[in-house]
DONU-157462 format. One line per field, with one value per residue (C-alpha): residue number from 0; residue in three letters; x, y, z. Coordinates in Angstrom, 2 decimals. Example, Ala and Ser with C-alpha at 12.3 -4.5 7.8 and 13.67 -1.06 7.14 Angstrom:
BEGIN
num	0  1 $
residuo	ALA  SER $
xx	12.30  13.67 $
yy	-4.50  -1.06 $
zz	7.80  7.14 $
END
This chain:
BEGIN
num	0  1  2  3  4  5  6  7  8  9  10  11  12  13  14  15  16  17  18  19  20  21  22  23  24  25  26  27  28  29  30  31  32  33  34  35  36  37  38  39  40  41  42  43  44  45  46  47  48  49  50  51  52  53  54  55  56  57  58  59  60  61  62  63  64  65  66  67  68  69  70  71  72  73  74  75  76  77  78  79  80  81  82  83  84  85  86  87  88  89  90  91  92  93  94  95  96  97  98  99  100  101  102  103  104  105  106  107  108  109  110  111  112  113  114  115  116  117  118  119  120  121  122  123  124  125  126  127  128  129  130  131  132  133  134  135  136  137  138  139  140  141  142  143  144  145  146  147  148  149  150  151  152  153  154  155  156  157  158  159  160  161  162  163  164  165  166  167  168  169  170  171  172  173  174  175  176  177  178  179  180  181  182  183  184  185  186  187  188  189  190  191  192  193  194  195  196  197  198  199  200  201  202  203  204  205  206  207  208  209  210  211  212  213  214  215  216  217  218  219  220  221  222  223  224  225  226  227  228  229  230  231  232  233  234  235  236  237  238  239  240  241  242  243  244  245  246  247  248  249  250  251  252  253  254  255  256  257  258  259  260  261  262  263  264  265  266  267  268  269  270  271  272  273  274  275  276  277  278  279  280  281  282  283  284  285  286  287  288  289  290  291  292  293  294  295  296  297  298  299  300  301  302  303  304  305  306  307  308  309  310  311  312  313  314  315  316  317  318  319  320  321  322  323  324  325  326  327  328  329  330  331  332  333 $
residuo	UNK  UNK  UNK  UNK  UNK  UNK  UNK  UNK  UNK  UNK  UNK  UNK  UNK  UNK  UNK  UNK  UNK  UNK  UNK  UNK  UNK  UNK  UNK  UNK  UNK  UNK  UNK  UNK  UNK  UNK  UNK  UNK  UNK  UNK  UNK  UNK  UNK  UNK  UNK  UNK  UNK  UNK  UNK  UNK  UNK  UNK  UNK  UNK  UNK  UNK  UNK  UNK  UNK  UNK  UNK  UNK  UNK  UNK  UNK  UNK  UNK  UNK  UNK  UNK  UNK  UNK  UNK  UNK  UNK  UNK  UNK  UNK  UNK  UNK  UNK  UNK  UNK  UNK  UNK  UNK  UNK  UNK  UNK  UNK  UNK  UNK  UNK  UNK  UNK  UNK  UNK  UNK  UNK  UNK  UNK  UNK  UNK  UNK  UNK  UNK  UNK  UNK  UNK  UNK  UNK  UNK  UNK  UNK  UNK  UNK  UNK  UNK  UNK  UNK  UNK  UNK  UNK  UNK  UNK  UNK  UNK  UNK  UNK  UNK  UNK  UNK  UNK  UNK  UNK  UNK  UNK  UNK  UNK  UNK  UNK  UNK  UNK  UNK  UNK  UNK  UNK  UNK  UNK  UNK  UNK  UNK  UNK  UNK  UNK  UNK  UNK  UNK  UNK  UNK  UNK  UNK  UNK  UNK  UNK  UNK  UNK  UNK  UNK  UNK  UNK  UNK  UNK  UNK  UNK  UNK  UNK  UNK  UNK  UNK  UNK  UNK  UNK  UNK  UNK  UNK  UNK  UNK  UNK  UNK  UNK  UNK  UNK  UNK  UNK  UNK  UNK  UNK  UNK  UNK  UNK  UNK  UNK  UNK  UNK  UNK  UNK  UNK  UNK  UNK  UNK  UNK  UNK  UNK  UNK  UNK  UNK  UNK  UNK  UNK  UNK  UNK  UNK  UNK  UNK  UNK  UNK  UNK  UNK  UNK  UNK  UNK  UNK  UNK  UNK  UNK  UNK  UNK  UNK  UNK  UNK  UNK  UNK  UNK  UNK  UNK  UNK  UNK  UNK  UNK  UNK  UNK  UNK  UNK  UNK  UNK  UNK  UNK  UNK  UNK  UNK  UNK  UNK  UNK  UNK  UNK  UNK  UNK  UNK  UNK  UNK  UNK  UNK  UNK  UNK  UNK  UNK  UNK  UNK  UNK  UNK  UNK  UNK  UNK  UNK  UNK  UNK  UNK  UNK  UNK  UNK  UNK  UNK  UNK  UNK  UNK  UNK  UNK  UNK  UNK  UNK  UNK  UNK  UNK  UNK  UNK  UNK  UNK  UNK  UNK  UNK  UNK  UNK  UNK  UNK  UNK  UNK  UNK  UNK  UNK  UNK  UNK  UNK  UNK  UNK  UNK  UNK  UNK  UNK  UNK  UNK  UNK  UNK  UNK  UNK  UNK  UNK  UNK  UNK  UNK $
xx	123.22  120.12  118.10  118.33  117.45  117.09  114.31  114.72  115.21  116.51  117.87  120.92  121.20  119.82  121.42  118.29  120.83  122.77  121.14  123.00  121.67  123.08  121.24  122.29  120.03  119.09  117.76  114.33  114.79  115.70  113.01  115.31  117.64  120.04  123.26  123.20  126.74  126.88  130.00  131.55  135.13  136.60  139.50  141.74  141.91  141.66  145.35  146.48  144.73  146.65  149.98  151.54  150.65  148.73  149.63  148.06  151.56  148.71  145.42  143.82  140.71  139.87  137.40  136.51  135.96  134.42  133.20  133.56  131.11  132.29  130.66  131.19  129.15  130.26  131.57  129.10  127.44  129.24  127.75  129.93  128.59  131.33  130.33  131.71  131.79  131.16  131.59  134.07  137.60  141.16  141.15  137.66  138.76  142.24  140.26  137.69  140.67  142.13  139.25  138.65  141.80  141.44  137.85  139.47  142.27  139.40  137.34  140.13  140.33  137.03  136.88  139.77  142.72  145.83  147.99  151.41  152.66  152.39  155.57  157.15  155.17  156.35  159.71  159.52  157.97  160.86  163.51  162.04  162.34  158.63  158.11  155.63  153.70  154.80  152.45  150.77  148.52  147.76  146.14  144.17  142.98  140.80  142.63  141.48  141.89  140.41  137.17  136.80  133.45  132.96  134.81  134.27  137.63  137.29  139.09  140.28  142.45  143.41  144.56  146.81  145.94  148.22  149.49  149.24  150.14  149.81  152.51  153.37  152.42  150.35  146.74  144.64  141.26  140.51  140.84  144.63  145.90  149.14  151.24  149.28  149.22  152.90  153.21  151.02  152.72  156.01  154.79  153.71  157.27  158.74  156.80  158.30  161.08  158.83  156.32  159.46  160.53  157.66  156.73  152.89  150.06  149.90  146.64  146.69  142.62  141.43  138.54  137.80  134.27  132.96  129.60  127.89  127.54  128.39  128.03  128.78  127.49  127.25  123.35  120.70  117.46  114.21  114.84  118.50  120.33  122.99  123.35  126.05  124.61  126.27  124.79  125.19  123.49  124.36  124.70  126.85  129.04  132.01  133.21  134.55  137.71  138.21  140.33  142.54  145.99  147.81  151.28  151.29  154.25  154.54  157.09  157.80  158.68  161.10  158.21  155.88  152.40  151.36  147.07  143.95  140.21  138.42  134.86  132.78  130.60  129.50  127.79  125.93  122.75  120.49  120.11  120.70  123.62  123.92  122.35  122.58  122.59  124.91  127.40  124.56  122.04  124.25  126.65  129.38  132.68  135.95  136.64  138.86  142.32  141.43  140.66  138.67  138.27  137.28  136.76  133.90  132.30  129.71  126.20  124.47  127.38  128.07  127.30  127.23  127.68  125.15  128.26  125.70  124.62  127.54  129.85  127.31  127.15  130.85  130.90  128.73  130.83  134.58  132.14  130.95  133.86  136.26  133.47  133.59  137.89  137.85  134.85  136.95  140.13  138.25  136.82  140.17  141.52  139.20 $
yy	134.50  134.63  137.97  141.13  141.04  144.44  147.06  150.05  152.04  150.38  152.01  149.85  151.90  155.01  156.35  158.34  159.15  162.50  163.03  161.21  159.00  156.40  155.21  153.42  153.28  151.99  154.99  154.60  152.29  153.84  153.18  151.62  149.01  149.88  151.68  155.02  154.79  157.69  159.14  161.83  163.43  167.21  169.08  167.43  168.44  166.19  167.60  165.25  161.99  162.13  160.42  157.66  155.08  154.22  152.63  151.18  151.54  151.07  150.13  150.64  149.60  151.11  149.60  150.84  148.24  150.54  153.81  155.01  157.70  159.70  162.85  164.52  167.68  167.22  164.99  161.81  163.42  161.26  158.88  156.69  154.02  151.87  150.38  147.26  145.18  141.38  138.40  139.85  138.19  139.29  136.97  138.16  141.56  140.85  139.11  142.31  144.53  142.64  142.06  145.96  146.15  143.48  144.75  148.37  146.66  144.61  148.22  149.70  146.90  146.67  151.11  149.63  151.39  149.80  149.30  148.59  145.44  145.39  143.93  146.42  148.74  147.52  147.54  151.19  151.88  150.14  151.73  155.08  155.02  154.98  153.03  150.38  149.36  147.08  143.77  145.97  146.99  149.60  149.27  151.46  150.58  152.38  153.87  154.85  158.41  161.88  163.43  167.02  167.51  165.35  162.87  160.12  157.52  155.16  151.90  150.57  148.38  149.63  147.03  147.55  145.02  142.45  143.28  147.31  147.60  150.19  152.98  154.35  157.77  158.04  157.91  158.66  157.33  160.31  164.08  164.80  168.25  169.74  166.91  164.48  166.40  167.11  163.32  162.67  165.01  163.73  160.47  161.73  163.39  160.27  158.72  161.12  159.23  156.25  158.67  159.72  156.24  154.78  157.66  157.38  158.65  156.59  156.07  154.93  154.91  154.65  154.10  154.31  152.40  152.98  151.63  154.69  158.28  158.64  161.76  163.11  166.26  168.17  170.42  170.83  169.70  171.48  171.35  173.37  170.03  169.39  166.68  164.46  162.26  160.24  157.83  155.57  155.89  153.22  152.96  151.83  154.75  155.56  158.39  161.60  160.72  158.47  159.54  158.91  160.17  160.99  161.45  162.10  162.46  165.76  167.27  163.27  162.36  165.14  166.71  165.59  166.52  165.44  165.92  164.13  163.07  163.60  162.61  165.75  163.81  161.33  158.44  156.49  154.05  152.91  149.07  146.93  145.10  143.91  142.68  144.07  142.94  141.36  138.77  136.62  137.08  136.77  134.02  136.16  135.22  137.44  141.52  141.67  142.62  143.25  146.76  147.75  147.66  144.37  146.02  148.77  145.77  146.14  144.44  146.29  147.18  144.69  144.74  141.61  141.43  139.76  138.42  138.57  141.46  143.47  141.93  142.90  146.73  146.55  145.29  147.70  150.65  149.65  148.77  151.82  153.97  151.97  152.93  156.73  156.78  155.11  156.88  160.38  158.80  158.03  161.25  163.10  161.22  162.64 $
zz	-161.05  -163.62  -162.78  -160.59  -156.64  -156.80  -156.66  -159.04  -155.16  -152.45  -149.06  -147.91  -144.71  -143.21  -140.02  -138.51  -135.13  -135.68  -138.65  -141.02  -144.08  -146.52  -149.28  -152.56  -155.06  -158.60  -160.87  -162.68  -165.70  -168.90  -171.90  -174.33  -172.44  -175.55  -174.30  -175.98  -176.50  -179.28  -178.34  -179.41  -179.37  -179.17  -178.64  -181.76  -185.30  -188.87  -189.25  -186.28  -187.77  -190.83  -191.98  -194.08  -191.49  -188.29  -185.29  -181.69  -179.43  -176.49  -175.88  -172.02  -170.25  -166.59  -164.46  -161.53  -158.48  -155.60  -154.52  -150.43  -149.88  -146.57  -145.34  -141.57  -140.40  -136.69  -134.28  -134.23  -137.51  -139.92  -142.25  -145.07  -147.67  -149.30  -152.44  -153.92  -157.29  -156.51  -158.55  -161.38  -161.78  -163.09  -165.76  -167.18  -167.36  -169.09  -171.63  -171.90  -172.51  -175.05  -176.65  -176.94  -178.61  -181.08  -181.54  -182.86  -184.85  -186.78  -186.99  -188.84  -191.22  -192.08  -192.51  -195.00  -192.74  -193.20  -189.56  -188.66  -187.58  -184.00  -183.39  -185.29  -183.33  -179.59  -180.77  -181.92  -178.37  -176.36  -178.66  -178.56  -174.70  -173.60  -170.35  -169.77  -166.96  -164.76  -164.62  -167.51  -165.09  -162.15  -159.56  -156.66  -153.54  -151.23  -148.19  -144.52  -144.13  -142.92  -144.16  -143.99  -144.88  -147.69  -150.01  -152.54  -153.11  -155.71  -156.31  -159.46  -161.82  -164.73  -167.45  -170.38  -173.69  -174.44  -177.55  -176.90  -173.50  -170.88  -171.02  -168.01  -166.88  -170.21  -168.77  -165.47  -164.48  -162.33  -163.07  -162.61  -161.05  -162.63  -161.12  -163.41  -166.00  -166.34  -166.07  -169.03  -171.33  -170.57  -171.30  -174.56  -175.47  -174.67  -177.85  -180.03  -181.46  -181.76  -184.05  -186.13  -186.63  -187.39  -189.27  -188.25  -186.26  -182.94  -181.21  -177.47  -175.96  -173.08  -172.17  -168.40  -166.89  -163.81  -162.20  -160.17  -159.00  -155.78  -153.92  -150.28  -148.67  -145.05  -144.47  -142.16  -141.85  -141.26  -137.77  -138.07  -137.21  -138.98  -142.07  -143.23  -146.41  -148.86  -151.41  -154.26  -157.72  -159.78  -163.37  -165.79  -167.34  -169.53  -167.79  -169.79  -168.44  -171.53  -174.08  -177.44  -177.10  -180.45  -181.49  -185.09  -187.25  -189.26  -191.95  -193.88  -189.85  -188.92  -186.83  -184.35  -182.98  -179.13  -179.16  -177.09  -178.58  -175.52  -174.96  -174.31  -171.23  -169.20  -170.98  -168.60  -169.22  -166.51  -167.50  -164.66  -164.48  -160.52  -157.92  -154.22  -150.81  -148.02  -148.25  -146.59  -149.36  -152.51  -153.66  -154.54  -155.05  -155.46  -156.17  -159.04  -157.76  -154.01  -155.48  -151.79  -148.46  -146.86  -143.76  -145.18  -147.67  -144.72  -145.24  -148.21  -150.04  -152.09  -155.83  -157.47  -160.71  -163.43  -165.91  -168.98  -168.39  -167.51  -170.47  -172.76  -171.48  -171.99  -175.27  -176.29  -174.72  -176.19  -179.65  -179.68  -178.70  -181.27  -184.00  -183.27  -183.31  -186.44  -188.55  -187.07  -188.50  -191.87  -192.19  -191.75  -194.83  -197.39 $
END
């Protein structure tokens, strides 16, 4: 692919029986086709970015694969739109992940930050009884099931870096109830020998990418009848979701401090990155990691990514996101 097929607005179905309606859409074009990446971080103090060494135990990129937009007002008053990233493979987002990683690594060198070896690093991690991922990856699928009203399920594959890879249990791409949350902060303990050991502050991002807004909702119409919409608004975005854990050594190591740099939004930019329409109209081939439903990629739904285009917005993003850890990191140390 070479250009977009795509209208800035362009219905991929509407449903006009029992009043339901499905519509994905691009947004009007932002002015400056710049991602304005200028992220920033809360919920951490300097305190927890300073010790006699630094450390990337883990380094994780999320992308998210497809969005299934279900809502139901009634019996026969159901409308879903299942959205679904074309043209992208494994391989290319391996090498995206560890390419964010080695892009942070080469950030801290240049801010002049000195960083452990990293195989002394995974050894501390192993030792220190953290678990990884297995297949450094994770990966989630879209499932059939019930909609009471409305629901959005996303797909995704979640990749770990090569040389920092994913720890288990460490990091969500969706909002996590307590379940989640419990599972996070014991994945966190489990790093506190490593901390001690390595007598360090350990970063572990991750940064979590997603391609659109979707939304589904039950109303009426003028008329009284009842409503079940869903739709699609793409754009690229690093979702708030995205965060830096920390572990950070206190007390010459005999101490150590569990804390998150969380991004305080959304960041999403409007260039175009895809082209949509039916697996008649577009050459697409492969959806990284099966990450959807092959049964709901029904005509309209497919999103086929632009390569270019899209590596470049992601470039940008990890860029970006690497630049504001490490100018928070530099700050602390004055």
């Amino acid at each position: 692919m070479t250009g977009f097929a795509i209208s800035r607005r362009q219905w991929l179905a509407g449903l006009a029986a029992g009043c339901a309606a499905a519509a994905l859409e691009w947004p009007a074009l932002a002015k400056d086709e710049e991602a304005p990446f200028g992220f920033k971080f809360s919920s951490f103090t300097g305190q927890m970015l300073r010790a006699p060494a630094f450390a990337i135990p883990s380094y994780q990129v999320t992308f998210f694969t497809a969005h299934q937009s279900t809502a139901q007002a009634d019996i026969g008053v159901r409308s879903r739109l299942t959205a679904t990233l074309t043209g992208i493979t494994d391989q290319q987002l391996r090498s995206l992940t560890d390419a964010a990683y080695a892009d942070l690594q080469a950030q801290f060198a240049v801010a002049g930050i000195e960083l452990l070896p990293q195989e002394q690093v995974a050894a501390a991690v192993v030792a220190g009884g953290s678990k990884l991922a297995p297949g450094n990856a994770e990966v989630k699928n879209i499932r059939n099931g019930l909609a009471i009203g409305g629901s959005v399920r996303k797909a995704y594959v979640a990749l770990g870096a090569t040389e920092a890879p994913m720890i288990e249990g460490l990091h969500r791409a969706t909002a996590t109830g307590a379940g989640g949350i419990l599972s996070r902060f014991g994945a966190q303990n489990e790093l506190g020998d490593t901390t001690k050991a390595l007598n360090a502050v350990l970063f572990m991002p991750s940064l979590v990418i997603d391609f659109a807004d979707s939304d589904a909702k039950n109303g009426r119409d003028f008329l009284g009848r009842k409503r079940a919409m869903v739709s699609t608004d793409l754009g690229f975005t690093i979702s708030s979701v995205s965060k830096v854990s920390l572990s950070t050594a206190m007390n010459k190591g005999h101490a150590v401090t569990p804390g998150t740099m969380s991004l305080t939004k959304d960041y999403r930019v409007d260039t175009p990155f895809a082209a949509v329409g039916t697996a008649e109209s577009l050459s697409v081939v492969g959806q990284a990691y099966s990450s959807y439903l092959p049964e709901e990629a029904e005509a309209g739904t497919l999103i086929a990514v632009d390569s270019p285009a899209w590596e470049a917005l992601v470039k940008q993003a990890y860029t970006a996101f690497n630049a504001a850890l490490v100018a928070e990191v530099k700050k602390a140390q004055k």
